[in-house]
LOKEKE-119521 format. One record per residue (C-alpha): residue in three letters; x, y, z. Coordinates in nm, 2 decimals. Example, Ala and Ser with C-alpha at 12.3 -4.5 7.8 and 13.67 -1.06 7.14 Angstrom:
// LOKEKE-119521
ZAKOL   rest     east    north       up
ZAKOL    ALA     1.23    -0.45     0.78
ZAKOL    SER     1.37    -0.11     0.71
***
This chain:
// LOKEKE-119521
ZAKOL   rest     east    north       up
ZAKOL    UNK    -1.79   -10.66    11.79
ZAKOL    UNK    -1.92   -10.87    12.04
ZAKOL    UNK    -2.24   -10.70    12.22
ZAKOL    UNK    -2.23   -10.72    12.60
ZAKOL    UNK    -2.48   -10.95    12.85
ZAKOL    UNK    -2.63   -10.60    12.94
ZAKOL    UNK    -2.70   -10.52    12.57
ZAKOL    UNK    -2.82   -10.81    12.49
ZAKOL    UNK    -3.09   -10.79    12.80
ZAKOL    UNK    -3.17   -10.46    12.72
ZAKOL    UNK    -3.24   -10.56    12.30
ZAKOL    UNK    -3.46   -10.87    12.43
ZAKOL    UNK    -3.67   -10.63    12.66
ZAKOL    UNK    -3.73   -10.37    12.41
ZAKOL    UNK    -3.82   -10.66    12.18
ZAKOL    UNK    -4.06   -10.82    12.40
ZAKOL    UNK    -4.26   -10.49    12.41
ZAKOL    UNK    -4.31   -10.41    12.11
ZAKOL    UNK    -4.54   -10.60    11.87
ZAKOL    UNK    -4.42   -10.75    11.54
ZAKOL    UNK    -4.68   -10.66    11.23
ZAKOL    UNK    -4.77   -10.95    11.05
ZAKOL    UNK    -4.65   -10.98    10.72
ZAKOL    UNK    -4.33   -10.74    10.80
ZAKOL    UNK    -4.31   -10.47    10.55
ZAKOL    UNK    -4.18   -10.13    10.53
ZAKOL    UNK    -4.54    -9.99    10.52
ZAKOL    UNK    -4.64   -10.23    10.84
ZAKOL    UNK    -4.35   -10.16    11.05
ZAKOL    UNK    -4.41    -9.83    11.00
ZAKOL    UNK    -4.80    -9.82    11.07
ZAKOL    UNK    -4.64   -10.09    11.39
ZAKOL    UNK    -4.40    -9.80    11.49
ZAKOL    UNK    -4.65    -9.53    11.47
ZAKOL    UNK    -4.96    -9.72    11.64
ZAKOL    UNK    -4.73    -9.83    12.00
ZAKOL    UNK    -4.52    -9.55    12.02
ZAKOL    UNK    -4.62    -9.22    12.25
ZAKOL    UNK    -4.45    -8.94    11.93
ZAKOL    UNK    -4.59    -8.85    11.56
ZAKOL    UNK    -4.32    -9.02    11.30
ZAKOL    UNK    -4.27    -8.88    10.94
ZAKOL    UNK    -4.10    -9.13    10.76
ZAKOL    UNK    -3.88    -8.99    10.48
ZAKOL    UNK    -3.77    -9.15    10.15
ZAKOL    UNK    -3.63    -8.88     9.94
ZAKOL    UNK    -3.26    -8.88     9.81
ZAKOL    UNK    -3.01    -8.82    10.03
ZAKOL    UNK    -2.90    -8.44     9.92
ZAKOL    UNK    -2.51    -8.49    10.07
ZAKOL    UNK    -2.22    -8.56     9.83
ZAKOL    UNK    -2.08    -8.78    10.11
ZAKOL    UNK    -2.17    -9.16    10.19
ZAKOL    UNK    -2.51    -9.23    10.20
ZAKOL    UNK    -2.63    -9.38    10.52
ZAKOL    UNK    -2.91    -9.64    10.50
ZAKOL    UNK    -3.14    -9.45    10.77
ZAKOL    UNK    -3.15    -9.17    10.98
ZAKOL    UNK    -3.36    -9.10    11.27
ZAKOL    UNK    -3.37    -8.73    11.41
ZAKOL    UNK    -3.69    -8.52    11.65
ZAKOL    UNK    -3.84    -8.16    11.57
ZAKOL    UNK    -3.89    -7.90    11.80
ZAKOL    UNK    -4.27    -7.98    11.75
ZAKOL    UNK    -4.26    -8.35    11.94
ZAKOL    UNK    -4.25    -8.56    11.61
ZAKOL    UNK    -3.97    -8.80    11.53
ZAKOL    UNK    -3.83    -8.83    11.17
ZAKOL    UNK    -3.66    -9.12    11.00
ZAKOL    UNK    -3.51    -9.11    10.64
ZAKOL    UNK    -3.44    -9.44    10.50
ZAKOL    UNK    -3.27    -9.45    10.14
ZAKOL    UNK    -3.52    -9.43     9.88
ZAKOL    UNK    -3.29    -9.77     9.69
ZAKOL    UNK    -3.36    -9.97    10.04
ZAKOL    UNK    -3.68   -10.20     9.96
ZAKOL    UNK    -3.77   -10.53    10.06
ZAKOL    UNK    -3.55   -10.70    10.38
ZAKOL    UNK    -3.29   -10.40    10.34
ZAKOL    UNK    -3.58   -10.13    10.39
ZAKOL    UNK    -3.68   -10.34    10.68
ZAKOL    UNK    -3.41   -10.37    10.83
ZAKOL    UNK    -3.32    -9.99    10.82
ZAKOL    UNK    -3.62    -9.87    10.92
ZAKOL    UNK    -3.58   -10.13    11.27
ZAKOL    UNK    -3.25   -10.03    11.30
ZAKOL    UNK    -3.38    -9.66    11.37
ZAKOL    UNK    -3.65    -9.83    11.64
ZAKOL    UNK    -3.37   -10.01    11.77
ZAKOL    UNK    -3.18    -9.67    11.84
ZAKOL    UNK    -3.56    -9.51    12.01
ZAKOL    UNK    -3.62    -9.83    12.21
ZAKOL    UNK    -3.29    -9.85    12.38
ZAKOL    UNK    -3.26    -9.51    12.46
ZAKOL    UNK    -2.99    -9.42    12.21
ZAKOL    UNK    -2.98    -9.04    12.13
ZAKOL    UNK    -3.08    -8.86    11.75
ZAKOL    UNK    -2.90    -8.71    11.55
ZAKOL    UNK    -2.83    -8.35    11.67
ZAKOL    UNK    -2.85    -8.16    11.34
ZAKOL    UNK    -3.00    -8.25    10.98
ZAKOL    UNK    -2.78    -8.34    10.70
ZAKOL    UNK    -2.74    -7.99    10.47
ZAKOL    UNK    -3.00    -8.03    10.23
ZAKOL    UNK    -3.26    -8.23    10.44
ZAKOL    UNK    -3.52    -8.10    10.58
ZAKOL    UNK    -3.83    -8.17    10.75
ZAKOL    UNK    -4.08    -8.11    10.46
ZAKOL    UNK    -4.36    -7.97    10.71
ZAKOL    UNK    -4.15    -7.64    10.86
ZAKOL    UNK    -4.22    -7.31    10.70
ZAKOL    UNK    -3.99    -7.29    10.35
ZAKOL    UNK    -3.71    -7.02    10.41
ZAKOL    UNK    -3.75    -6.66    10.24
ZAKOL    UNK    -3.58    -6.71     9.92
ZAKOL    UNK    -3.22    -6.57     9.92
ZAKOL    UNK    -3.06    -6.51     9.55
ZAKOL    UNK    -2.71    -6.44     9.66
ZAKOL    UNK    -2.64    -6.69     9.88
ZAKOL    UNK    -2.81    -6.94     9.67
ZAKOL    UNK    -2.52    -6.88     9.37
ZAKOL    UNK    -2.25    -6.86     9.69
ZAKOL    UNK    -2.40    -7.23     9.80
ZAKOL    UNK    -2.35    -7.32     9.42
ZAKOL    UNK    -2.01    -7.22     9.38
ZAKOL    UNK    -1.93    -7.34     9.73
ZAKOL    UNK    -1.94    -7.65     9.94
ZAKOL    UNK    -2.04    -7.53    10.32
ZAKOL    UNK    -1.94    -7.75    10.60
ZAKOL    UNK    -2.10    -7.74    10.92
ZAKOL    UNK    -1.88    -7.72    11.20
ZAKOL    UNK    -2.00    -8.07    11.33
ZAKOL    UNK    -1.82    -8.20    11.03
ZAKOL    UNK    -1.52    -7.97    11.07
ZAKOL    UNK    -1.47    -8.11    11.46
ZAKOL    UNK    -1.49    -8.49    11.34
ZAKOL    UNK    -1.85    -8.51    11.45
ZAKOL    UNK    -2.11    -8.54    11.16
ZAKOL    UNK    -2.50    -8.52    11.25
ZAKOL    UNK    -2.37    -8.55    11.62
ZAKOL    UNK    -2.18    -8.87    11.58
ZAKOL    UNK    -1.85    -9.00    11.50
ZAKOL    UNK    -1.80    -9.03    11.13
ZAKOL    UNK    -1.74    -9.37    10.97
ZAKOL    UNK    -1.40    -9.36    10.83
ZAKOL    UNK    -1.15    -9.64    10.79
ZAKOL    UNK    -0.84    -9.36    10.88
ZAKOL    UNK    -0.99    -9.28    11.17
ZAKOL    UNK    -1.11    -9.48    11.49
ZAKOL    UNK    -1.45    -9.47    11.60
ZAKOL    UNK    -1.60    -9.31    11.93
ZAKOL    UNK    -1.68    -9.67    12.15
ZAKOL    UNK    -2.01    -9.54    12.26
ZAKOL    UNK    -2.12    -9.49    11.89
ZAKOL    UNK    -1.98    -9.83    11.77
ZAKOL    UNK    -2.22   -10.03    12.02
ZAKOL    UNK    -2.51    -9.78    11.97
ZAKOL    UNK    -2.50    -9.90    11.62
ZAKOL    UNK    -2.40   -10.28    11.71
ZAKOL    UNK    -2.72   -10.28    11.93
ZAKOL    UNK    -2.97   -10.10    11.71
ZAKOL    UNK    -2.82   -10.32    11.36
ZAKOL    UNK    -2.86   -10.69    11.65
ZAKOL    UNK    -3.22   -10.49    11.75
ZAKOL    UNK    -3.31   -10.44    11.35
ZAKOL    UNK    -3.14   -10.86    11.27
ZAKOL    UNK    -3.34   -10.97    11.61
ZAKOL    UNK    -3.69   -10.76    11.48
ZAKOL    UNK    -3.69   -10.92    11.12
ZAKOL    UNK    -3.59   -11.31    11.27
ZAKOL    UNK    -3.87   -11.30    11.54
ZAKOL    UNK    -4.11   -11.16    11.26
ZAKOL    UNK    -3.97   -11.49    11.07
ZAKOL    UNK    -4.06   -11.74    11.35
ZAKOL    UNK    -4.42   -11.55    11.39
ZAKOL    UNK    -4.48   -11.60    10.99
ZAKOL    UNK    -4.43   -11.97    11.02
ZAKOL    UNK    -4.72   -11.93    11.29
ZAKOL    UNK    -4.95   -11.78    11.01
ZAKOL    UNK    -5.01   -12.10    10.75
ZAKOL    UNK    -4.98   -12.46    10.84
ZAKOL    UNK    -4.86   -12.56    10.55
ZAKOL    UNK    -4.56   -12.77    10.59
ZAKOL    UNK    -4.43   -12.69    10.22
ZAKOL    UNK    -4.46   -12.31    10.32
ZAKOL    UNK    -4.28   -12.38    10.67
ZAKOL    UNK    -4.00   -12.52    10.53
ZAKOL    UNK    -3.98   -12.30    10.27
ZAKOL    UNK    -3.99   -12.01    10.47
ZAKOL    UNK    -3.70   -12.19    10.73
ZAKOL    UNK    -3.47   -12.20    10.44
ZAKOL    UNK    -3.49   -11.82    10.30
***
């Protein structure tokens, strides 16, 4: 997909304000994330408790003002990286979260439920969808499936926030070369 002029625009401005860590790490991202933005954010890396296709990252609010991103535990290095800025991409621009946790995730600070023996064996002999799923909609968006065609609005969301997440880690490139000036290391670092 090709992202629009008006994309585009709106990616580079929401780059411009916010300031790249130096080296760019999972960890420095984000402390970066944390540090310039106005809500708490509990960053997640437990495995995904769903029997269906892992997503890379996740990026849902509480009630409480905090904002909560899950990236995949097996993301580390560029891939973590570039998850966890794909998530800022969705903040920065304005995108909306995820309406309802994945069953099975939860936010590790809210009170634990009472226990609940019965339905606990029914939940074991059972899969229970949530009716999200059962309308096509899965944590508030369109689910990925080759059968079935995607909502537009949710396709660029994504194309912006993966082009914000590519745009993050290239400009946190371009800045590294700033940080030696050793021309070995520059061209080293060009060639990666």
């Amino acid at each position: 997909m090709v992202i629009p002029t008006t994309s585009r625009q709106r990616i580079t401005d929401a780059l411009r304000e916010f300031v790249i860590p130096f080296p760019l790490t999972v960890d420095s991202l984000l402390q970066a994330m944390q540090d310039q933005r106005d809500r708490p954010l509990i960053l997640h890396r437990e495995a995904f408790p769903s029997k269906l296709e892992q997503p890379c990252g996740l990026w849902w609010p509480d009630s409480e003002g905090r904002d909560h991103v899950w990236i995949n535990p097996q993301a580390v290095g560029v891939q973590g990286v570039q998850s966890l800025a794909h998530e800022l991409g969705h903040m920065l621009l304005g995108h909306p979260p995820l309406k309802e946790l994945p069953p099975g995730l939860t936010d590790p600070t809210a009170p634990a439920a009472p226990a609940m023996p019965e339905l606990d064996e029914l939940m074991a002999e059972f899969t229970l969808l949530s009716p999200a799923f059962l309308d096509g909609s899965y944590l508030g968006v369109r689910t990925r499936s080759r059968d079935v065609r995607r909502d537009p609005e949710y396709i660029l969301h994504e194309e912006e926030a993966e082009n914000f997440g590519s745009q993050l880690r290239r400009r946190a490139m371009v800045q590294g070369r700033d940080h030696h000036n050793n021309p070995l290391l520059d061209r080293l670092h060009r060639n990666l």
